[in-house]
C-alpha positions in Angstrom: -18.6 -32.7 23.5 -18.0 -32.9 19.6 -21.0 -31.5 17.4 -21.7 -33.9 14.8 -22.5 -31.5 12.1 -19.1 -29.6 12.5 -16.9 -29.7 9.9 -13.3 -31.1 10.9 -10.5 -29.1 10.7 -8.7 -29.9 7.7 -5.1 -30.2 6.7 -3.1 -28.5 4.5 -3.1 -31.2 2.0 -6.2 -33.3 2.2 -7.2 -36.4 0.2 -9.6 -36.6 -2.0 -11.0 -39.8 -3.4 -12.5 -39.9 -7.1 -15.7 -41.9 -5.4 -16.2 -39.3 -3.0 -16.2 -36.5 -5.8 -18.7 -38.4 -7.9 -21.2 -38.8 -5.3 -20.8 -35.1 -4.3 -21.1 -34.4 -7.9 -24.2 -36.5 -8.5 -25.9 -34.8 -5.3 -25.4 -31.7 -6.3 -28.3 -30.1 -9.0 -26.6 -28.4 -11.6 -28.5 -25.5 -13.9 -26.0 -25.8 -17.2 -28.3 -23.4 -19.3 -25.9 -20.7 -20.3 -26.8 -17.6 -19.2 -29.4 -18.5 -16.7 -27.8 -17.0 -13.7 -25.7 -14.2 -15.6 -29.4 -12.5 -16.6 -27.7 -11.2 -20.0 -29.8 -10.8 -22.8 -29.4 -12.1 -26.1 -28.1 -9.8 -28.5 -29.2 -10.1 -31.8 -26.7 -11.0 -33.8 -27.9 -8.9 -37.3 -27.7 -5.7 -36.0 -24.8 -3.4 -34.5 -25.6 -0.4 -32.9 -29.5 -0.9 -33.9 -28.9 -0.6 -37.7 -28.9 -3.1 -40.2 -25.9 -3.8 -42.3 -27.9 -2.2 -45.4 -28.7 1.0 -43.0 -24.6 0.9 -41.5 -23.7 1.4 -45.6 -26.0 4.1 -46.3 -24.7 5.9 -43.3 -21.4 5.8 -44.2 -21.8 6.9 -47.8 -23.8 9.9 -46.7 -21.0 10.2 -44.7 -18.0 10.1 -46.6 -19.8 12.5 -49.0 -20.3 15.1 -46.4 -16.9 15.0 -45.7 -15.9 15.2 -49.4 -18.2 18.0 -50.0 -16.9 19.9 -46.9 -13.2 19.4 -47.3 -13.4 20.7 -51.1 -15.5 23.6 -50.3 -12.7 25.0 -47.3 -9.6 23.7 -50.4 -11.4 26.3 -52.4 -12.5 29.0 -50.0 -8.7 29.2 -48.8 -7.7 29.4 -51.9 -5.4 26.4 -51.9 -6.8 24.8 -54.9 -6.9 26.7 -58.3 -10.0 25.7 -60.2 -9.0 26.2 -64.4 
């Protein structure tokens, strides 16, 4: 006795006919909103790595002048630089 709700065994190469996909498509609820199922965030877009771009520059002035004063201060204590 066949079960009516079983699915038939199919063949390797099975035809599909473009009626039967746009019904199937059209039965089928689709949720297109992107990111809906992912469950990311949105990141806002201003900031990278929580600063601002105004805070970013400050930080890498301060920065670059730390490593400016550092590097001339061990030129000087080893003696590789000769101040006039």
């Amino acid at each position: 006795m066949a079960n009516k709700g079983a699915p038939k065994k199919q063949s390797r190469r099975q035809e599909v006919d473009i009626s039967d996909l746009r019904r199937i498509a059209q039965e089928q609820d689709f949720d297109l909103r992107i990111g809906h199922e992912t469950g990311l965030e949105r990141v806002e877009e201003d900031k990278l790595f929580g600063m601002t771009a105004v805070e970013r520059m400050f930080l890498s002035i301060g920065l670059f002048g730390v490593v400016l004063v550092v590097s001339m201060l061990l030129l000087i204590l080893t003696n590789s630089v000769e101040l006039p």
